[in-house]
C-alpha positions in Angstrom: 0.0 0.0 0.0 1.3 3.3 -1.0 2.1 5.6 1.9 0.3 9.1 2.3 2.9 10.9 4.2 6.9 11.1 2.8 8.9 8.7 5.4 12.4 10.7 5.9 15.4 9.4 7.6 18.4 11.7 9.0 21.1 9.6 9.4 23.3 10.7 12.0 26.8 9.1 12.7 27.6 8.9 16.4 31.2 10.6 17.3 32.2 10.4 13.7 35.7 11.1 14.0 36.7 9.1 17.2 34.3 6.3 15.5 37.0 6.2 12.7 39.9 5.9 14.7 38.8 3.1 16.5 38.0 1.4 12.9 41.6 1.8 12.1 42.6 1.0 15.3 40.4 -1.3 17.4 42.4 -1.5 20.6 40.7 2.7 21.3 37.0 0.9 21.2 35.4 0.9 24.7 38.5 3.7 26.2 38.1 7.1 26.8 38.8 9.1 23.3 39.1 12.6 22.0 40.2 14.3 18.7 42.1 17.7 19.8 45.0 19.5 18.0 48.5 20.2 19.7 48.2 19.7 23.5 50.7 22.4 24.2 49.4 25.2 22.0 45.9 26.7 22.3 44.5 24.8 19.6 44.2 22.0 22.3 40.6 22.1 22.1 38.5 19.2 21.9 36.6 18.7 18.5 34.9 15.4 19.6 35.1 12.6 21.6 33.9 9.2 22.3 31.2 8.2 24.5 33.2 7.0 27.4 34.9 10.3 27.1 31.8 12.1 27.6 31.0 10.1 30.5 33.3 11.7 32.6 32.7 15.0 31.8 34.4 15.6 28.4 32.8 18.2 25.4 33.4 19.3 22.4 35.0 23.0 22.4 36.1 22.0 26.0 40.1 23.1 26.4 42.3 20.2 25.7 43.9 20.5 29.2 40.4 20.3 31.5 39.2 17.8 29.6 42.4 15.7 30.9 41.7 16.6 34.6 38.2 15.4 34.3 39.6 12.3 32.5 43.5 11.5 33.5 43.1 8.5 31.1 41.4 10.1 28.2 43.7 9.3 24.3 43.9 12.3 22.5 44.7 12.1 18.9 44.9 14.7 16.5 42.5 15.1 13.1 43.2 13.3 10.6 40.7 14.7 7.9 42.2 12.6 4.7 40.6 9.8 6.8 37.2 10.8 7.7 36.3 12.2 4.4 37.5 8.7 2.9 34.8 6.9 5.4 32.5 9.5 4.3 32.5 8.5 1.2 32.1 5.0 1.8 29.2 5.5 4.0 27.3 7.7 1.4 28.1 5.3 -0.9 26.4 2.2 1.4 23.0 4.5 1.8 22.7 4.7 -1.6 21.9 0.6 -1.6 18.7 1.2 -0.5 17.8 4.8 -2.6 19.1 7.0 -4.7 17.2 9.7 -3.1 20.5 10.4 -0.6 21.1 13.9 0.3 24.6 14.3 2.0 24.6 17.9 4.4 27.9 17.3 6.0 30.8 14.6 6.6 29.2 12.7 8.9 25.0 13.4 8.4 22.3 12.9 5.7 19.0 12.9 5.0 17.4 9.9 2.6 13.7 9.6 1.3 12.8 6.0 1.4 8.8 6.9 1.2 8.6 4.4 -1.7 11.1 1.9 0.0 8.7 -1.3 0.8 10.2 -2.1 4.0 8.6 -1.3 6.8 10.9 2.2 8.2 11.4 1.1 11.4 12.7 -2.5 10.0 14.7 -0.6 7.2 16.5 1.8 9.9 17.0 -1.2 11.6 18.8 -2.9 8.8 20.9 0.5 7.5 22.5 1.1 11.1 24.1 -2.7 11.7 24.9 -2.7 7.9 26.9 0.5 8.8 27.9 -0.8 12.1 29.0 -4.2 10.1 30.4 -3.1 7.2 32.4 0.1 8.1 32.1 -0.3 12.2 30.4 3.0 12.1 27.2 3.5 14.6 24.9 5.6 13.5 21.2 6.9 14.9 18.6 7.6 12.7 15.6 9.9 12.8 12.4 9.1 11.6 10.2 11.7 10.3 7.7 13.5 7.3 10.0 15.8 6.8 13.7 16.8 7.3 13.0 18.5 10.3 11.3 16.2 11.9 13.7 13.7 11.3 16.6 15.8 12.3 15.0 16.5 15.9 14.4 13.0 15.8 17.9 11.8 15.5 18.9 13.5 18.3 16.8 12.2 20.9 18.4 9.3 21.0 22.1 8.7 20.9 24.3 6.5 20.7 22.9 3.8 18.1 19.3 5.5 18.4 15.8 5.0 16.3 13.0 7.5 16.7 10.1 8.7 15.3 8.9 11.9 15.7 5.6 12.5 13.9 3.7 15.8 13.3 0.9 14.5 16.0 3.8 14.1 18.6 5.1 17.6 18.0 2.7 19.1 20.7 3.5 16.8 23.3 7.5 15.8 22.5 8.8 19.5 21.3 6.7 22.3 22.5 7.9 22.1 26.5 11.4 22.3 25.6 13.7 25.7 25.5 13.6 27.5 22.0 17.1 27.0 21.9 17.0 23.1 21.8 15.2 23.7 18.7 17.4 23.4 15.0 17.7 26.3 13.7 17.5 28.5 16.6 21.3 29.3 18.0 22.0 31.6 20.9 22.1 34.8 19.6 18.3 34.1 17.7 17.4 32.6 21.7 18.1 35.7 23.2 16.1 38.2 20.5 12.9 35.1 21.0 13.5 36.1 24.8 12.6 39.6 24.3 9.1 38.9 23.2 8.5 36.8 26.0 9.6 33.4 24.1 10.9 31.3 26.0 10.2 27.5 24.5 9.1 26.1 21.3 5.5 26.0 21.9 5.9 29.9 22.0 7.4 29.9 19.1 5.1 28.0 17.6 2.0 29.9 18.8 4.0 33.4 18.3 2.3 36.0 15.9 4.3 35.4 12.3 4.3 39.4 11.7 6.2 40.3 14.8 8.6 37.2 14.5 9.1 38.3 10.5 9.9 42.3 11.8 12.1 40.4 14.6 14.0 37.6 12.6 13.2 38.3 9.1 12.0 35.9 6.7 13.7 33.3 9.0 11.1 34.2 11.8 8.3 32.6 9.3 10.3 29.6 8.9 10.6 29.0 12.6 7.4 29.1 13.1 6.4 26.7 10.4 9.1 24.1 12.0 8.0 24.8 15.3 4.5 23.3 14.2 6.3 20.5 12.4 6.0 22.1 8.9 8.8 21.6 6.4 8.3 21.7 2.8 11.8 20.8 1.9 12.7 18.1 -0.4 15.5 15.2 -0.2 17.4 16.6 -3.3 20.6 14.3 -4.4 21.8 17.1 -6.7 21.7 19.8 -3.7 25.5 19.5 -2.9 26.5 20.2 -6.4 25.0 23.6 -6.4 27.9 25.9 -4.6 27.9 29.2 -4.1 31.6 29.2 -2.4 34.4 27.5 -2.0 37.1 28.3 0.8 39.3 27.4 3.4 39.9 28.8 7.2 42.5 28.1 9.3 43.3 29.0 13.2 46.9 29.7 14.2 48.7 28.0 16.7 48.8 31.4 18.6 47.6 34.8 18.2 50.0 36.7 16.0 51.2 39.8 14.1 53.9 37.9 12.2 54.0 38.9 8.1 56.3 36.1 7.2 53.7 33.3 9.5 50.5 35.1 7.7 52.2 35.2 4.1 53.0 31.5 4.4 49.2 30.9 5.7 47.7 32.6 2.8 50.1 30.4 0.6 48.4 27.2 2.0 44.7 28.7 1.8 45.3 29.9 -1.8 46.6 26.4 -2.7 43.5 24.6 -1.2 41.3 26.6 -3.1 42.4 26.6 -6.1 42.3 22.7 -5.6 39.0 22.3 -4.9 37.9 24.9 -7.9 40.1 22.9 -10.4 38.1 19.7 -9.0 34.7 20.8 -9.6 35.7 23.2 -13.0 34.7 25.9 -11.4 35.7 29.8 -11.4 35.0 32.4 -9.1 34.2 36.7 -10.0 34.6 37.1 -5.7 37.4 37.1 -3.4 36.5 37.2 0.1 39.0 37.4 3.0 38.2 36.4 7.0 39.9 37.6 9.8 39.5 36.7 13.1 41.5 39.0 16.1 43.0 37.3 19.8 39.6 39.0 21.0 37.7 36.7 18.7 35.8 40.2 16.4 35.7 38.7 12.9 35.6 41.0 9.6 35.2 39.6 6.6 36.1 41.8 3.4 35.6 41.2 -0.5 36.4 42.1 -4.0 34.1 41.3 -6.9 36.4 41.0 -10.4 36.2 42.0 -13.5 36.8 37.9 -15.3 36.3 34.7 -13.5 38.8 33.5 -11.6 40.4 30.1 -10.4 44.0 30.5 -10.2 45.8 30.8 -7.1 48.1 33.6 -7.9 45.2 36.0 -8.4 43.3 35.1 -5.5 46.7 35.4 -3.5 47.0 38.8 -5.0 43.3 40.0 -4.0 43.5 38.7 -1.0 46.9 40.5 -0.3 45.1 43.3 -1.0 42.4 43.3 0.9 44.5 42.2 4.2 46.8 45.2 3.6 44.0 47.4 3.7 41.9 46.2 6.0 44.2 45.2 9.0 44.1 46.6 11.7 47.6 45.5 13.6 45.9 43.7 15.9 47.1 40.3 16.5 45.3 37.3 14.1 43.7 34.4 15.5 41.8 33.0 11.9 42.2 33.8 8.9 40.2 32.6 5.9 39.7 33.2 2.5 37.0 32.4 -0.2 35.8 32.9 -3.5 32.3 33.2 -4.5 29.9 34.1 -7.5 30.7 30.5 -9.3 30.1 29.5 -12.6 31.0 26.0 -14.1 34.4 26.9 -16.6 32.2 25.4 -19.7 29.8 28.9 -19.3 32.7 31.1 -18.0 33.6 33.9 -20.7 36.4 35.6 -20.4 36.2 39.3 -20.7 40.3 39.7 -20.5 41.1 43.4 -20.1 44.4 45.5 -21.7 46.1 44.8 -18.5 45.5 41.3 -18.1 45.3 40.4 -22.1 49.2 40.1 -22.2 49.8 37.7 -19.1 47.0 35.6 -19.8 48.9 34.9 -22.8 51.6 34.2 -21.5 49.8 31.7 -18.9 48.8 29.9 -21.7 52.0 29.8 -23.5 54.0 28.4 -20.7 50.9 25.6 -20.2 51.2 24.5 -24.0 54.8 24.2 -24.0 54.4 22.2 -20.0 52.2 19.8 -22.1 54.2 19.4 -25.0 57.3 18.5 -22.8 55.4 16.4 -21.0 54.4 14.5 -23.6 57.8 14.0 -24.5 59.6 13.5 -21.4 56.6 12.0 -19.4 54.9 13.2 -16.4 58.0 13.3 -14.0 59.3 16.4 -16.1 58.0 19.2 -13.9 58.2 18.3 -10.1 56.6 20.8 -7.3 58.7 23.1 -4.9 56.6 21.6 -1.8 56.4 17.8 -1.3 53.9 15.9 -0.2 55.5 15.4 3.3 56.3 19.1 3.5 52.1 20.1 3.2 51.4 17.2 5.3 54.1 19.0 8.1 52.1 22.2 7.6 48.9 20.9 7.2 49.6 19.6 10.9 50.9 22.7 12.0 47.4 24.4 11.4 44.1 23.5 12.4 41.3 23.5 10.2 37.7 25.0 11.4 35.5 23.3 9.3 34.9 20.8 6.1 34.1 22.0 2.8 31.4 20.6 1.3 32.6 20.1 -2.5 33.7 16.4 -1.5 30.7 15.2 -0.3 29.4 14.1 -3.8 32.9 11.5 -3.8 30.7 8.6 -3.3 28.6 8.9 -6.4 31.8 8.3 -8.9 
């Protein structure tokens, strides 16, 4: 019989990162575990940890070193991101066994639509967490719901190795006690402008008038609302990670610092990585946008729209040098970042090349013909690169990155 309401799952891996670890080395499962950078510099903060880790105490964003006198035993191990995105893709690549309606939002979380799946759901979560627990030694909790937001509360109920429903009749009863804060969507900052209208949980929210929430929050204020009462119109869309609108890269230095010759060399390594990922996906960019984030933790962000689409690194090096030498302050650098925006595929990319710019992209294109022809008749070794592979890995390690990109998420698909 066909069903009359969508049947979403948000599949949620349980402490992703120390989950992997122990997969490449089973001797961590059942001890105390977290995933921190450099123990003696501040980046000693704890990005996750394992459940026995959270037992005694230990959180994510908790400082490496009071996390280690709530748990004198606790392993710490530092990121190794080459190895959760690998397991990333193997995981998106298992969920796509039982639909091909798989909608990857991060490294470690997705949504699926199995509406049309004949299993029974509760039957077919039941099968898709041990076949992720057997296959990978991943655990996993899923969220049952009609829509994504239902199934996103859902998964989060219950953790680790969890599988709940949460229906649009049990919204009332499950979600509407609880702090406006608890809900998705709302952070802190939105929790304390709900407060001033005398919101204080989600069943105010939910029962709030939609004109003063949109004059408060914007159009986001509607939105809330409609999740609040368990409305979400969203669909599972496959294609949805394919469609960016940036790619960058941030990084947080080992210590606060005013250092030109530290800051060139990050920019170097930023540049690089995004040039990378915008040669992977054919993409160019018309935006340059640079982050900086001080010791007292204000954040600017400044940006240059171009004349042509870019994807080289040496012009996105040069705009961001540019903006960082106008914009600066002195003060000493805790994050810095940089991104380019306004992307177009290369194939619809035409370029509009200027008197200025005319002669070197000629040049550019010279010296790439004559790489290839020698290439072709000396073979690939030819050219080698300045930096080796164990020299980026050293300063990879050196640095600690903020967050994922998205543009590999869509791996498990080739």
């Amino acid at each position: 019989m066909r069903k009359t309401h969508k049947v979403i799952f948000h599949v949620d891996m349980n402490s992703f990162y120390a989950s992997v670890e122990v997969v490449y080395n089973p001797s961590l499962k059942g001890k105390p575990l977290a995933i921190a950078g450099n123990p003696e510099e501040r980046k000693g903060i704890i990005v996750t940890s394992s459940y026995e880790a959270r037992a005694k105490g230990v959180k994510t964003t908790m400082p490496l070193w009071q996390a280690r006198e709530l748990c004198p035993e606790l392993i710490v191990l530092r990121p190794n991101f080459e190895r959760y995105r690998n397991m990333s893709t193997k995981i998106f690549k298992l969920l796509t066994n039982y639909t091909d309606l798989v909608e990857p939002v991060s490294i470690d979380e997705g949504y699926m639509d199995v509406t049309d799946h004949p299993i029974h759901p509760v039957k077919l979560a039941e099968t898709i967490q041990q076949d992720l627990l057997h296959t990978l030694g991943i655990p996993c909790s899923i969220g049952i719901g009609p829509n994504k937001f239902l199934a996103k509360t859902a998964s989060d109920m219950k953790k680790p190795l969890g599988i709940t429903i949460l229906r649009i009749r049990d919204v009332e009863k499950k979600l509407w006690p609880l702090p406006a804060q608890q809900m998705y969507g709302v952070g802190k900052k939105t929790a304390e402008k709900l407060q001033k209208i005398n919101i204080e949980t989600i069943g105010d929210l939910a029962k709030a008038d939609v004109y003063i929430l949109t004059q408060l929050l914007g159009i986001n204020g509607e939105r809330l609302k409609n999740r609040a009462n368990g409305i979400d119109h969203r669909k599972v869309d496959p294609d949805s990670i394919s469609d960016f609108k940036s790619i960058g890269n941030s990084r947080t230095l080992p210590y606060d610092t005013t250092d030109r010759e530290q800051i060139t060399s990050l920019f170097d390594q930023l540049a690089t990585r995004v040039e990378e990922r915008l040669e992977r996906r054919k993409l160019k960019g018309q935006t340059v946008q640079l982050m900086i984030r001080y010791d007292d933790r204000k954040t600017i962000t400044r940006s240059k729209k171009l004349r042509n689409f870019i994807s080289d690194k040496a012009t996105i090096l040069r705009v961001t040098q540019m903006l960082f030498d106008k914009h600066w302050t002195g003060q000493p650098i805790r994050l810095l970042g940089i991104t380019v925006q306004d992307l177009l595929e290369e194939e619809h990319v035409v370029e509009q090349l200027d008197l200025f710019t005319y002669e070197d992209e000629i040049k550019r294109i010279k010296m790439e013909q004559t790489i290839e022809q020698l290439t072709e008749k000396y073979g690939e070794k030819t050219f080698k690169k300045l930096q080796t592979d164990d020299d980026k890995k050293e300063a990879d390690d050196n640095l600690f990155r903020t967050s994922f990109q998205k543009d590999f998420l869509d791996d498990f698909k080739k």
